[in-house]
C-alpha positions in Angstrom: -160.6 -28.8 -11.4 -164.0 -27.3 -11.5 -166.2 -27.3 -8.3 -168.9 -30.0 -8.9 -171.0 -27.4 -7.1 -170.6 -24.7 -9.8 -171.1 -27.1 -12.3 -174.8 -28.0 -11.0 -175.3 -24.7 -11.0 -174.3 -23.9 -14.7 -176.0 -26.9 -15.6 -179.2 -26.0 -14.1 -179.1 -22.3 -15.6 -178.4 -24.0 -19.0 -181.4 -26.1 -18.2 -183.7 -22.7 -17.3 -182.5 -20.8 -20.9 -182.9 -23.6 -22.7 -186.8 -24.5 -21.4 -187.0 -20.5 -21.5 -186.4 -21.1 -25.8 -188.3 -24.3 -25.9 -191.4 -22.2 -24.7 -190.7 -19.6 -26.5 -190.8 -21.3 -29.7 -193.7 -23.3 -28.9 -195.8 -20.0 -28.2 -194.5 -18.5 -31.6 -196.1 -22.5 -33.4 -199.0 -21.5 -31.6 -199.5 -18.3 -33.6 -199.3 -20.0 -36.9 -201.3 -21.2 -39.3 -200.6 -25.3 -39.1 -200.0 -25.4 -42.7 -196.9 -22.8 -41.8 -193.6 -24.1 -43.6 -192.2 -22.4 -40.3 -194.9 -24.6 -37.8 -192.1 -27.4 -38.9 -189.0 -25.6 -39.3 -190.1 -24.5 -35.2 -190.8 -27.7 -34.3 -187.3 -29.2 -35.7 -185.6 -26.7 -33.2 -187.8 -27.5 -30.4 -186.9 -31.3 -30.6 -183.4 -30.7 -30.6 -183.5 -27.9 -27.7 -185.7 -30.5 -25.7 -183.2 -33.1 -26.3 -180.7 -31.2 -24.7 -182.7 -30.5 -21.7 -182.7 -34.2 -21.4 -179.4 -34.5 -21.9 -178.4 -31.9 -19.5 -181.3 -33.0 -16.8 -179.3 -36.4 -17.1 -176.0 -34.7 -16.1 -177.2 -32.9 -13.4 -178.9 -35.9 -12.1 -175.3 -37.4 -12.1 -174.0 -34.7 -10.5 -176.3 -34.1 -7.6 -175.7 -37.9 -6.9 -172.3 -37.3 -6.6 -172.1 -34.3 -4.5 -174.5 -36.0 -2.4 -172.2 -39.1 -1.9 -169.3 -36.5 -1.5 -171.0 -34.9 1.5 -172.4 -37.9 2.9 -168.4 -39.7 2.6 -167.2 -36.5 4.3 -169.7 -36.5 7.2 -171.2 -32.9 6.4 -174.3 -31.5 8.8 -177.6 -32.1 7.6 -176.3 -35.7 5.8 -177.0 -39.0 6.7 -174.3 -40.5 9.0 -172.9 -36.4 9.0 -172.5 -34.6 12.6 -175.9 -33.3 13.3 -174.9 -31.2 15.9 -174.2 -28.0 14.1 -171.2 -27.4 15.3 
């Protein structure tokens, strides 16, 4: 099974390339001439790369809430109820 740990990680770098494209595109609209067949054709892709991000922003969510349960159910350092001691 896949490290919950690794998965946040991927999510969040799927997150990053995907916001990297949504700006990207949204910096090529701005170029264009509103009346642009492509201003629309742009903004049809943005919506459905920004609706991933959400969709992905809600996973990782989730997961950060379970890794943080996780740790605090296994009494890691730095967690509430974990050994604070370091050692």
């Amino acid at each position: 099974m896949p490290d919950r740990n690794d998965d946040l990680r991927a999510t969040a770098e799927s997150v990053a390339v995907d916001a990297r494209r949504l700006a990207a595109l949204e910096e090529h609209k701005l170029e264009l001439d509103p009346s642009d067949p492509e201003v629309g054709r742009m903004s049809d892709e943005a919506e459905r790369v920004a609706s991933g991000i959400a969709l992905k922003a809600t996973a990782e969510l989730a997961l950060s809430r379970e890794i943080a349960t996780e740790g605090r159910r296994e009494g890691e350092p730095g967690t509430p109820g974990g050994d604070q001691s370091g050692e």
